[in-house]
Legacy VTK file of the C-alpha trace (Angstrom):
# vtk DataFile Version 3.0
C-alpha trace
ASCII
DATASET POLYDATA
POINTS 102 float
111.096 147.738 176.711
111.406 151.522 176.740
112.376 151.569 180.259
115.436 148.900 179.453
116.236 150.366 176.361
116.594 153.802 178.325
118.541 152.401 181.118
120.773 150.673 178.270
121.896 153.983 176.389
122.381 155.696 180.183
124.773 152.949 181.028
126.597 153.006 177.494
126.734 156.986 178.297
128.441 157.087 181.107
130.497 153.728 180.404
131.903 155.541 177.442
132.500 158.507 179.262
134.080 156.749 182.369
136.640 155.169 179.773
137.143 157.912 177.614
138.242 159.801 180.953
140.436 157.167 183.028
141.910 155.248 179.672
141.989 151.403 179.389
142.972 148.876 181.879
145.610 146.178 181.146
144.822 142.780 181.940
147.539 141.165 184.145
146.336 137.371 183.811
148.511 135.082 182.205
148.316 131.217 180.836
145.236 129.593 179.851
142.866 132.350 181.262
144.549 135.275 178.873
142.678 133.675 175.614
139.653 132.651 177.146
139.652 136.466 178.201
140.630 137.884 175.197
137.687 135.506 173.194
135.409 136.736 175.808
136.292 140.410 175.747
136.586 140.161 171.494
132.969 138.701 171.415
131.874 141.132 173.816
133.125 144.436 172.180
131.869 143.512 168.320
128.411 142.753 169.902
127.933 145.260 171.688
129.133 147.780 168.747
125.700 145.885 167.224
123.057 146.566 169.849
122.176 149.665 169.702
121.216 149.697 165.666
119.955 146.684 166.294
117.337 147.500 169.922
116.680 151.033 167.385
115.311 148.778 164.744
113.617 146.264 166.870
111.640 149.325 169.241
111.058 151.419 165.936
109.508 148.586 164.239
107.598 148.103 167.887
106.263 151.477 167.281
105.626 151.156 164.365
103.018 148.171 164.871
105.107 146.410 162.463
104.997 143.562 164.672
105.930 140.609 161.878
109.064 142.504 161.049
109.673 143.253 164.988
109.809 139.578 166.248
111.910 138.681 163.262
114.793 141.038 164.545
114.290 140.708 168.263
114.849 136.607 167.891
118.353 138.015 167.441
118.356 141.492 169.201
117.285 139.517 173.058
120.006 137.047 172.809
122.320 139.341 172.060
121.629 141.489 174.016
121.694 139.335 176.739
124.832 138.023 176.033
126.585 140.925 175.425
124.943 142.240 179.583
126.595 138.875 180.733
129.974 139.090 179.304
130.266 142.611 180.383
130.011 141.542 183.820
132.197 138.420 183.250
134.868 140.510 181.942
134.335 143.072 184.840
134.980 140.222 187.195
138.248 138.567 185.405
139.697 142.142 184.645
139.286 143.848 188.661
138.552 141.126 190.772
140.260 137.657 189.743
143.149 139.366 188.122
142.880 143.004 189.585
145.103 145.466 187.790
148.744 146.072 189.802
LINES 1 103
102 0 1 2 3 4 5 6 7 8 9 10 11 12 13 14 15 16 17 18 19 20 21 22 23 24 25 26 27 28 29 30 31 32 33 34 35 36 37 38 39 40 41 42 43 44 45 46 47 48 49 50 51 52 53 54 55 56 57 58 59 60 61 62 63 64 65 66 67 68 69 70 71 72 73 74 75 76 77 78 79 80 81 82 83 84 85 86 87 88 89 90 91 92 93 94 95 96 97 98 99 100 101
């Protein structure tokens, strides 16, 4: 958990850094895709503005040995977690490879 949560922060590092550098990238699809992109990107962004406070409190309380208190937060810290690493790569794929910027 230490290792992923390590790996996690590295990639939020340099993704912030990558974006904060070359700006934002439009998305060029149009019709029925542009919402289901836009829900998918919305959804995305607010949960992954959550993960980090909420992997600190679920590996503190790890530490901690307050194990009760642990599994209560990770039954909501893995699934979001893991949703948020899914639609990042979903909206990777829709933004540069099925609708590629012009």
């Amino acid at each position: 958990m230490a290792a992923a949560f390590t790996v996690s922060v590295l990639f939020l590092l340099s993704y912030l850094t990558y974006h904060y550098h070359a700006g934002t990238t439009r998305f060029t699809g149009q019709g029925w895709i542009r919402p289901v992109y836009f829900s998918i990107l919305i959804s995305h962004t607010v949960l992954a503005a959550l993960v980090p406070f909420l992997a600190l409190v679920t590996l503190f309380r790890a530490v901690k040995e307050q194990f009760p208190r642990h599994r209560r937060i990770a039954r909501w810290t893995l699934p979001i977690w893991l949703y948020v690493s899914v639609t990042g790569v979903v909206v990777y794929l829709i933004l540069y490879h099925l609708y590629p910027p012009a």
